[in-house]
LUMSEMAR-264547 format. One line per 8 residues: number of its first residue (from 1); their letters; for each residue x, y, z of N, C-alpha, C. Coordinates in Angstrom, 1 decimal. Example, Ala and Ser with C-alpha at 12.3 -4.5 7.8 and 13.67 -1.06 7.14 Angstrom:
1> AS> 13.2,-5.7,7.8,12.3,-4.5,7.8,13.2,-3.3,7.8  12.8,-2.2,7.1,13.7,-1.1,7.1,12.9,0.0,7.9
END
This chain:
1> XXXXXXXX> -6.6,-12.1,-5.5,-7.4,-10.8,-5.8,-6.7,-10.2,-7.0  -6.9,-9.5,-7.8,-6.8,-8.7,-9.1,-6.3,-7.1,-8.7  -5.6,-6.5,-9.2,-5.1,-5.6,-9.3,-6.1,-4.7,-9.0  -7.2,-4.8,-9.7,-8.6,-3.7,-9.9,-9.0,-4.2,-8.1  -9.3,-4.9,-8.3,-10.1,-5.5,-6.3,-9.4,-4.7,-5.8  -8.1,-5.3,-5.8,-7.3,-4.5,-4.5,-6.9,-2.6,-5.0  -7.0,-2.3,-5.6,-6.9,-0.9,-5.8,-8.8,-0.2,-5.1  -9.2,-1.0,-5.0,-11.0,-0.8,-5.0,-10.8,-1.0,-3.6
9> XXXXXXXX> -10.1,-1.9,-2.9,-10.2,-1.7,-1.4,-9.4,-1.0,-1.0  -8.2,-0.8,-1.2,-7.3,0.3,-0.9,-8.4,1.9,-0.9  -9.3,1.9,-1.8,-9.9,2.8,-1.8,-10.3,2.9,-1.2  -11.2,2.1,-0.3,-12.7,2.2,0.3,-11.8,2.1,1.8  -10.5,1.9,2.1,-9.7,1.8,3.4,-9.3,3.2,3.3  -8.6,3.5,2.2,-8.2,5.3,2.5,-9.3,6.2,2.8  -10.4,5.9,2.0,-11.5,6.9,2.3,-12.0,7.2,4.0  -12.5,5.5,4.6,-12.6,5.3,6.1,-12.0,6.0,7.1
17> XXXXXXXX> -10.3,6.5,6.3,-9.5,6.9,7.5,-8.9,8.3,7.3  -8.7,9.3,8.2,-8.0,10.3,8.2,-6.9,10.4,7.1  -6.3,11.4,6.5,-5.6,11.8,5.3,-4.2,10.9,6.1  -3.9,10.5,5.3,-1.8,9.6,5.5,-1.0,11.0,4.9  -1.0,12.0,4.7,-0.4,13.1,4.1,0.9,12.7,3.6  1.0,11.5,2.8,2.3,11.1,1.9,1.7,10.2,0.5  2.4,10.5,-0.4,2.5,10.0,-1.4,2.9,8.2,-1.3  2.6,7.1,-1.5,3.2,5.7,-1.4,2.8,5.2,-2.8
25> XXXXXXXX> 3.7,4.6,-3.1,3.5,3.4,-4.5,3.7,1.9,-4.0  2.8,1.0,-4.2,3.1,-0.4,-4.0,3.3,-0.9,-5.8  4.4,-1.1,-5.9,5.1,-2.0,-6.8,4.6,-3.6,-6.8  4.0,-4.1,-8.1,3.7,-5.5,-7.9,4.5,-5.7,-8.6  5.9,-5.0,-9.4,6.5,-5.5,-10.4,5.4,-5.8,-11.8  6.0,-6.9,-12.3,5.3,-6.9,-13.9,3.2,-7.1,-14.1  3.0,-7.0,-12.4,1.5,-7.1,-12.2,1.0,-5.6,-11.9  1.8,-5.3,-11.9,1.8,-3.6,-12.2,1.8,-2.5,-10.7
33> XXXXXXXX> 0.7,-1.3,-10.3,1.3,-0.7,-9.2,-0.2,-0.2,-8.4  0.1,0.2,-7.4,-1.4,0.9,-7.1,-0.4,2.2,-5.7  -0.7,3.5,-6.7,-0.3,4.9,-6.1,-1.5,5.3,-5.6  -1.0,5.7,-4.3,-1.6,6.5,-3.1,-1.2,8.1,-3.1  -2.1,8.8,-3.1,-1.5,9.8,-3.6,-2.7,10.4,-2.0  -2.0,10.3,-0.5,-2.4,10.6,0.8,-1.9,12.3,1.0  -1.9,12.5,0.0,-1.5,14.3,0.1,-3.3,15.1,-0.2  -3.5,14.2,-0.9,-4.9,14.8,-1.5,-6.1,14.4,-0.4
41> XXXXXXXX> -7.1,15.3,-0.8,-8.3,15.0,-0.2,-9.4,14.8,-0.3  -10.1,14.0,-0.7,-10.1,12.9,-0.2,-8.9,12.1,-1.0  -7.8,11.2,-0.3,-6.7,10.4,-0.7,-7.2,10.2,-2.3  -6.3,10.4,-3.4,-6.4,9.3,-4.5,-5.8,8.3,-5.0  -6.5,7.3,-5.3,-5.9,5.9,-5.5,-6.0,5.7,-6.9  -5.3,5.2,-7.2,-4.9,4.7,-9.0,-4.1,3.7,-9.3  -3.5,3.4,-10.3,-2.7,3.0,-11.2,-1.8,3.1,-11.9  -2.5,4.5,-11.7,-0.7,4.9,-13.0,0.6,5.8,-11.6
49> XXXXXXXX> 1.3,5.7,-12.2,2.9,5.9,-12.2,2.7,7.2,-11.5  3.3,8.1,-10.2,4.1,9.0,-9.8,5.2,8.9,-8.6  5.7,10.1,-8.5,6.4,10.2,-7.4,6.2,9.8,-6.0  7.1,9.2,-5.5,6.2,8.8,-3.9,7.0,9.3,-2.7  6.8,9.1,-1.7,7.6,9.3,-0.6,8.0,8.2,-0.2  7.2,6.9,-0.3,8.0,5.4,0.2,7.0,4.7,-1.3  8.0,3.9,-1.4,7.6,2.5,-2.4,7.7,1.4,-1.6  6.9,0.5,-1.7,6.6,-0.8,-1.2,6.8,-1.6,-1.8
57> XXXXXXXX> 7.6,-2.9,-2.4,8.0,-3.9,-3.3,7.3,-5.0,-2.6  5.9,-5.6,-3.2,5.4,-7.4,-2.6,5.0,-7.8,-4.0  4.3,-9.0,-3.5,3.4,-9.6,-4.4,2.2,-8.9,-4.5  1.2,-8.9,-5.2,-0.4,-8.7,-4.8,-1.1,-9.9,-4.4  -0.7,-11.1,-4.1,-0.7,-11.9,-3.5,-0.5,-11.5,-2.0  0.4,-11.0,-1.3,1.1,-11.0,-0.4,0.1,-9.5,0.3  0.3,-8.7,-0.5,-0.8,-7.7,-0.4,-2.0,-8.4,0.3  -2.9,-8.8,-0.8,-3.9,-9.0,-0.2,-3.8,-10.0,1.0
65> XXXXXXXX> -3.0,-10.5,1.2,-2.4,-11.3,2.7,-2.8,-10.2,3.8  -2.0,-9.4,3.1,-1.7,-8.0,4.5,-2.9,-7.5,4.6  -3.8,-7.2,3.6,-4.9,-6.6,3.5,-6.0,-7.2,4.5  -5.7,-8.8,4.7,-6.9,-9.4,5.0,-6.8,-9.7,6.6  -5.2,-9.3,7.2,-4.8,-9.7,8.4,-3.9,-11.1,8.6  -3.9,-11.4,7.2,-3.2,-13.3,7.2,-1.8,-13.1,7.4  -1.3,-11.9,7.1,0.4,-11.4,6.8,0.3,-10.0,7.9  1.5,-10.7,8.6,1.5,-9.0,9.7,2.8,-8.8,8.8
73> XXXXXXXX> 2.9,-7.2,8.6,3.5,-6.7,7.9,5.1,-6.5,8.4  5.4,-6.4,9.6,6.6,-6.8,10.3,7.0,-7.9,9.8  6.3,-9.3,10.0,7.0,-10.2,9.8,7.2,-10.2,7.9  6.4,-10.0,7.4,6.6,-9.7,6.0,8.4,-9.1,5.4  8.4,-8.1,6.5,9.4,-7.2,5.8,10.6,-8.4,6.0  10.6,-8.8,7.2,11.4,-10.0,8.4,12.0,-10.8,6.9  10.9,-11.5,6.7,10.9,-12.7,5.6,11.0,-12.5,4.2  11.4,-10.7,4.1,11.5,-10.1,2.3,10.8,-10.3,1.6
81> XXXXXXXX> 9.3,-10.5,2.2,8.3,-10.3,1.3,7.8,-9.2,0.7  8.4,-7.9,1.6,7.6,-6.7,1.6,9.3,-6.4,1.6  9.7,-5.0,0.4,10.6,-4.4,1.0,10.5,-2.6,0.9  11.1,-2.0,1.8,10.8,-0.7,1.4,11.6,0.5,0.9  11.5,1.2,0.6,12.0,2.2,-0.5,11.8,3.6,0.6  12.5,4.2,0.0,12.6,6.1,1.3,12.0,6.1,2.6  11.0,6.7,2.7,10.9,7.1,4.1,9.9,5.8,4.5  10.4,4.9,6.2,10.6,3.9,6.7,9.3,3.9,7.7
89> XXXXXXXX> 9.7,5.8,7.8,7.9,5.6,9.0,7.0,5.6,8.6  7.1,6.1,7.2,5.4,6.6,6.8,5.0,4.4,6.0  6.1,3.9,5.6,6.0,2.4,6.1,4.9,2.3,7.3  5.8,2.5,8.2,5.0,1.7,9.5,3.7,2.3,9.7  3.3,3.1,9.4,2.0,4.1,9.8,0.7,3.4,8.8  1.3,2.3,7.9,0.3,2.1,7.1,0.0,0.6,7.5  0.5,0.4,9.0,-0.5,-0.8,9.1,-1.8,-0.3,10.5  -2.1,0.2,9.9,-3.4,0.8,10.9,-4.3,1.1,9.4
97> XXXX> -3.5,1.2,8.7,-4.8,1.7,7.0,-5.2,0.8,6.6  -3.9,-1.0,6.8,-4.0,-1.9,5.4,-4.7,-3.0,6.5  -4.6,-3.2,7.8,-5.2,-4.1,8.6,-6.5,-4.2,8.7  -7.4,-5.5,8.5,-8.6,-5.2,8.3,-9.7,-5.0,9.5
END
């Protein structure tokens, strides 16, 4: 999947669900980022660059793994596929958003 797809379902998943009231950035590295910005209302999802409360480091490969149910995100973190940045819970809280 493409950076645009998956920022397009990230959307259409934040929208479905109750506010995450935190800021997250998933870092694809040099494939670039997709910010959640779960403070707002309705959530906004993007591309460009802010502050977060947790960063997420995968592939977008790996992403859309998790996205689709193929990657449980435990074992991900297990196997350093997924690593995480500040706060750990608001991590965990986002596999009920990104599960399909």
């Amino acid at each position: 999947m493409s950076l645009e797809s998956l920022t397009e379902e990230l959307r259409r998943r934040a929208g479905a669900n109750p506010s995450l009231g935190y800021k997250i950035k998933f870092d694809f590295g040099e494939e670039g980022l997709i910010f959640w910005d779960g403070t707002a209302v309705p959530a906004a999802i993007s591309n460009a660059d802010g502050e977060a409360d947790t960063t997420i480091r995968l592939t977008t490969e790996d992403f859309a793994r998790l996205m689709s149910g193929a990657l449980d995100p435990t074992m991900a973190f297990m196997l350093g596929k997924l690593k995480v940045e500040g706060k750990m819970g608001v991590a965990m809280k986002l596999a009920s958003y990104l599960g399909d």
